[in-house]
N, C-alpha and C positions, 0 to 999 in steps of 0.2 A: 543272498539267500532268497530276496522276492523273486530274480531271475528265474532261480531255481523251481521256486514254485510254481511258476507260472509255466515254463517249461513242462511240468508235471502233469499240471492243469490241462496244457494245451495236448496233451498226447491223451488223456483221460477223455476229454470232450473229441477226440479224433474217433475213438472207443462209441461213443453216447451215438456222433451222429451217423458213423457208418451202419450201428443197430437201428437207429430209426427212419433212415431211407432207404436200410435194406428191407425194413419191415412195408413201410409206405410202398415200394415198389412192388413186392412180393403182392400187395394190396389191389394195384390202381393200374400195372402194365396189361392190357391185354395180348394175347399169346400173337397178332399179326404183328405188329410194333415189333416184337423180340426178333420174329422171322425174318423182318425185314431188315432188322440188323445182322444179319448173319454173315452177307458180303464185309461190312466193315470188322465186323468182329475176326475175318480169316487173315487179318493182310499180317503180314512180317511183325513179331511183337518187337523189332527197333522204331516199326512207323508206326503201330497204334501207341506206345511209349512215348512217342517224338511229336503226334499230335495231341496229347493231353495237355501241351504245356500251352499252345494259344489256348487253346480253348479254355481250359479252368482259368488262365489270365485272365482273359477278357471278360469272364463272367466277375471276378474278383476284382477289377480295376472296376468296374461300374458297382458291385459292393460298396467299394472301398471309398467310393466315391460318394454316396449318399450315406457311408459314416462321415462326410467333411461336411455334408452340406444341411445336414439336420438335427436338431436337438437327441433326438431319442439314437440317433448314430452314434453319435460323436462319441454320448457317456457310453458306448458299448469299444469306443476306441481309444478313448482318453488315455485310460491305463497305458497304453503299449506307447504313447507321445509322452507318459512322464519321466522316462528314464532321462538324467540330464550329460548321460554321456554313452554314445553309441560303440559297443564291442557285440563280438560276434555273438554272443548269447544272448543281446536287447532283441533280437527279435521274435523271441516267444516270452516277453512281457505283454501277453494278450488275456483280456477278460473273460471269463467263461462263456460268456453271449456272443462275445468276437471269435472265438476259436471253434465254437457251436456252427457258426453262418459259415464261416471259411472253409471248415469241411464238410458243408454238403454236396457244391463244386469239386472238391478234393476226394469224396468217397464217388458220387453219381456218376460223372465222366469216364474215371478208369474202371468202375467197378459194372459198373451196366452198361454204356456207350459200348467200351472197347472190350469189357469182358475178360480184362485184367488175370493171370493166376496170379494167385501170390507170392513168387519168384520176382514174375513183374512187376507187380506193385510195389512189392521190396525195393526195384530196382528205382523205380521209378518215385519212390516216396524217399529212396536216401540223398535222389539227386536235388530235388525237392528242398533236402535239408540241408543241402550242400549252398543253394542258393539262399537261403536263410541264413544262413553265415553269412555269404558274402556280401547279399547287398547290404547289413549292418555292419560289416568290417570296418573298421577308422581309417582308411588307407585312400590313396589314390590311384587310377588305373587308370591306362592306356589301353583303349579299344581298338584304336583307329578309327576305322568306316564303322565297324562294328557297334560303336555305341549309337549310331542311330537304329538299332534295331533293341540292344539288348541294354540292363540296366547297369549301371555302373555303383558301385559305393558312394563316391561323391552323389550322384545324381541322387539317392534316394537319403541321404543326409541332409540335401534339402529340405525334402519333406518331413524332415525331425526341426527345422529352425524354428527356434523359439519365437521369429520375427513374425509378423502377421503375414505371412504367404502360403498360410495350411492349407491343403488342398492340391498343394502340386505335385507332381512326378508320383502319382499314383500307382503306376504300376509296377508290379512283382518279380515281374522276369524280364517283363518286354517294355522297352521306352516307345514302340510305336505308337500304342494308344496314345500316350499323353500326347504326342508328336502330332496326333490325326485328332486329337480334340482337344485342343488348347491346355491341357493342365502342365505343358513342359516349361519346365523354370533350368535354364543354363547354369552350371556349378560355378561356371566363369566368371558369370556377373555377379555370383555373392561376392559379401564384402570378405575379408580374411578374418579368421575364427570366431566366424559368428557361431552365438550358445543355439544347443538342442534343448529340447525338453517344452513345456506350456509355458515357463514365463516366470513362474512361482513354483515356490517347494511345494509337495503333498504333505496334509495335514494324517496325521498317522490314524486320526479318526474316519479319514475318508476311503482307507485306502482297500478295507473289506469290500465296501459300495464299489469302488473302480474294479477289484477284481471279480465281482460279479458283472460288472457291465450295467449298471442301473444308474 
């Protein structure tokens, strides 16, 4: 039922921050800036589609990274680390201040960069949710060569172990980042069923405050 909510939540605040960076932009872009995107805004919408995904990664993995490495981070991430057991709906257990940050990367990119219709966006935000499944899915998978580019379930399973190694395998779609800045932890070398979750249950008084992100 929290899953659910949270899910809720996280589509609610997709809502909040595409009106407030559409309003901020509408604000602060001046009209050269826009013109000058116009070359990228023409190309094929499979390749402006096909480049949103580094790019809002990369911006999200350095996010995602100073929620690991800071106090005022963390409690806006806690919540989505309390689940103590990863299925495909754990990962929109996200706080309202986490799911706030995540899509402004997720609205600005497609929606002004590449100039998105909403056909695309459609398209491009179910694929979106398609890798939200997968990399929470409890399974294991066979990339090949492929996983040094792209994430795998195991690999970001990691990054849920209860064990003191938070901060790894950061990234959302792509393992490159972690791979080019040290946060990649191999699924290999965990130990066999080691727990997800922080360590300790949530206290049910706590758990308004986690899903606010405070």
């Amino acid at each position: 039922k929290l899953n659910l909510l949270s899910f809720a939540l996280a589509v609610l605040m997709a809502y909040l921050a595409r009106d407030a960076v559409d309003a901020a932009m509408n604000w602060a872009s001046p009209g050269i800036v826009l013109t000058a995107l116009n070359d990228l805004r023409s190309l094929p919408s499979w390749v402006r589609i096909a480049l949103c995904y580094p790019i809002i990664d990369f911006i999200i993995y350095w996010i995602h990274r100073v929620q690991h490495r800071t106090e005022w981070g963390w409690r806006t991430h806690i919540w989505h680390h309390s689940s103590q057991h990863l299925y495909w709906l754990a990962g929109f257990r996200t706080s309202f201040l986490h799911s706030f940050v995540y899509n402004i990367p997720q609205t600005v990119v497609p929606m002004y960069l590449f100039h998105l219709t909403p056909a695309e966006a459609g398209i491009a935000w179910s694929i979106g949710l398609f890798l939200q499944f997968w990399m929470h899915s409890n399974v294991n998978v066979n990339l090949d060569w492929m996983k040094y580019v792209f994430i795998r379930p195991q690999d970001h399973r990691v990054h849920h172990a209860a064990m003191n190694i938070r901060g790894a395998n950061l990234g959302t779609v792509f393992s490159l980042w972690d791979r080019m800045f040290g946060t990649y932890v191999d699924p290999e070398k965990m130990p066999a069923d080691y727990a997800v979750g922080i360590g300790e249950p949530v206290p049910e008084r706590a758990v308004p405050r986690m899903l606010v992100g405070v």
